[in-house]
C-alpha positions in Angstrom: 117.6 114.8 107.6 118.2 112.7 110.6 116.4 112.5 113.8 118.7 112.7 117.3 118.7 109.5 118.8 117.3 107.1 115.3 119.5 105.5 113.0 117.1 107.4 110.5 118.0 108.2 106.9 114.9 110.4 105.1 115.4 111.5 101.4 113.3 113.1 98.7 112.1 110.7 96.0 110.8 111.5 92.3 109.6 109.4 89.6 107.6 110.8 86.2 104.2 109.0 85.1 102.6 110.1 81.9 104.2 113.4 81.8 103.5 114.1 85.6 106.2 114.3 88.1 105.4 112.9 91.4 107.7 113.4 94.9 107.7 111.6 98.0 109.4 111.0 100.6 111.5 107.8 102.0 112.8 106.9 105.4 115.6 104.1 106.4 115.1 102.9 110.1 116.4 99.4 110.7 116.2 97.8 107.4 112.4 98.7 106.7 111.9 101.3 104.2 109.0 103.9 104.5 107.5 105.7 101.2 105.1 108.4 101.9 103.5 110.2 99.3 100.3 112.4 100.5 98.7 110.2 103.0 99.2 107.1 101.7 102.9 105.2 102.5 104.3 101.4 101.7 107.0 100.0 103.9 109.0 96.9 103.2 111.9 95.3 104.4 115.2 96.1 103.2 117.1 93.6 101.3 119.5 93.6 98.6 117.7 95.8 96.5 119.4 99.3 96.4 117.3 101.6 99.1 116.7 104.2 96.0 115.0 101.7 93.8 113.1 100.1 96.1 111.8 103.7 97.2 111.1 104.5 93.3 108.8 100.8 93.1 107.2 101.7 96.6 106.1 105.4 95.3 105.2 103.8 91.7 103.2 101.0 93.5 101.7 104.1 95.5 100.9 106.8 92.9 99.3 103.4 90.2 97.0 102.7 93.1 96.0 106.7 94.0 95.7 106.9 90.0 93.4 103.8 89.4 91.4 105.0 92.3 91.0 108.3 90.9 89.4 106.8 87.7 87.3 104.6 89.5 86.3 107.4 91.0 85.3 109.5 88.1 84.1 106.4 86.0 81.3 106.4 88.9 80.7 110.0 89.0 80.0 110.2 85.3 78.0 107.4 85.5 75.2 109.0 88.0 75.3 112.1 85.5 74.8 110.2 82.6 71.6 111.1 80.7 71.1 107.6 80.2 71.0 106.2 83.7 
Protein backbone atom coordinates (compact mmCIF):
# COMPACT_ATOMS: atom_id res chain seq x y z
CA UNK A 1 0.00 0.00 0.00
CA UNK A 2 1.67 3.05 -1.10
CA UNK A 3 1.06 6.62 -0.22
CA UNK A 4 0.76 9.35 -3.34
CA UNK A 5 3.63 11.40 -3.32
CA UNK A 6 6.18 8.88 -0.70
CA UNK A 7 8.60 6.47 -1.89
CA UNK A 8 6.60 4.35 0.78
CA UNK A 9 6.58 0.52 0.78
CA UNK A 10 4.14 -0.92 3.93
CA UNK A 11 3.75 -4.77 4.25
CA UNK A 12 2.27 -7.11 6.71
CA UNK A 13 4.76 -8.99 8.94
CA UNK A 14 4.34 -12.27 11.01
CA UNK A 15 6.55 -14.18 13.28
CA UNK A 16 5.29 -17.23 15.88
CA UNK A 17 6.58 -17.04 19.63
CA UNK A 18 5.64 -19.96 21.88
CA UNK A 19 2.82 -21.12 19.88
CA UNK A 20 1.42 -17.44 19.43
CA UNK A 21 1.37 -15.81 16.15
CA UNK A 22 2.02 -12.17 16.18
CA UNK A 23 1.42 -9.46 13.07
CA UNK A 24 2.75 -6.18 12.48
CA UNK A 25 3.26 -3.98 10.22
CA UNK A 26 6.52 -2.48 8.32
CA UNK A 27 7.05 0.61 6.31
CA UNK A 28 10.17 1.47 3.82
CA UNK A 29 10.62 5.29 3.50
CA UNK A 30 14.24 6.27 2.59
CA UNK A 31 16.24 3.53 3.93
CA UNK A 32 14.75 3.56 7.60
CA UNK A 33 12.54 0.76 8.30
CA UNK A 34 9.42 1.29 10.66
CA UNK A 35 7.89 -1.95 12.68
CA UNK A 36 4.67 -1.20 14.39
CA UNK A 37 3.09 -3.64 16.29
CA UNK A 38 0.14 -2.19 18.72
CA UNK A 39 1.48 1.02 19.91
CA UNK A 40 4.88 0.27 20.19
CA UNK A 41 7.28 0.49 16.82
CA UNK A 42 11.28 0.23 16.23
CA UNK A 43 12.88 1.97 13.29
CA UNK A 44 16.40 1.46 12.02
CA UNK A 45 18.28 2.23 9.13
CA UNK A 46 18.36 0.14 6.18
CA UNK A 47 21.48 -1.69 5.26
CA UNK A 48 22.33 -4.80 3.78
CA UNK A 49 20.22 -6.80 5.71
CA UNK A 50 17.17 -7.96 3.57
CA UNK A 51 14.09 -5.37 4.46
CA UNK A 52 11.90 -8.77 5.52
CA UNK A 53 14.33 -9.89 8.07
CA UNK A 54 15.23 -6.97 9.49
CA UNK A 55 11.30 -6.28 9.97
CA UNK A 56 10.98 -10.06 11.54
CA UNK A 57 14.14 -8.96 14.32
CA UNK A 58 12.40 -5.42 14.78
CA UNK A 59 8.81 -7.15 15.67
CA UNK A 60 10.72 -10.01 17.72
CA UNK A 61 12.76 -7.27 19.51
CA UNK A 62 9.18 -5.68 19.94
CA UNK A 63 6.86 -8.46 21.02
CA UNK A 64 10.20 -9.94 23.78
CA UNK A 65 9.98 -6.47 25.31
CA UNK A 66 5.79 -6.25 25.42
CA UNK A 67 6.21 -9.99 26.75
CA UNK A 68 8.83 -9.36 29.49
CA UNK A 69 6.82 -6.36 30.52
CA UNK A 70 3.81 -8.34 30.77
CA UNK A 71 5.42 -10.68 33.35
CA UNK A 72 6.81 -7.99 35.22
CA UNK A 73 3.71 -6.95 35.39
CA UNK A 74 1.98 -9.89 36.80
CA UNK A 75 5.01 -10.93 38.88
CA UNK A 76 4.01 -7.60 40.79
CA UNK A 77 0.43 -8.05 40.87
CA UNK A 78 0.70 -11.42 42.40
CA UNK A 79 2.96 -10.18 44.75
CA UNK A 80 0.47 -7.45 46.46
CA UNK A 81 -2.08 -10.47 46.58
CA UNK A 82 0.09 -12.79 48.08
CA UNK A 83 -1.08 -14.02 51.51
CA UNK A 84 2.28 -13.62 52.71
CA UNK A 85 3.04 -9.98 51.98
Amino acid sequence: MARKGKNVDSREIVIDRDGKTFTGRYEVTRGIITVTYGFNSRTTQVGGTPVEILARQLLSEIVNTDRSEERRVGKECRSRWSPYH
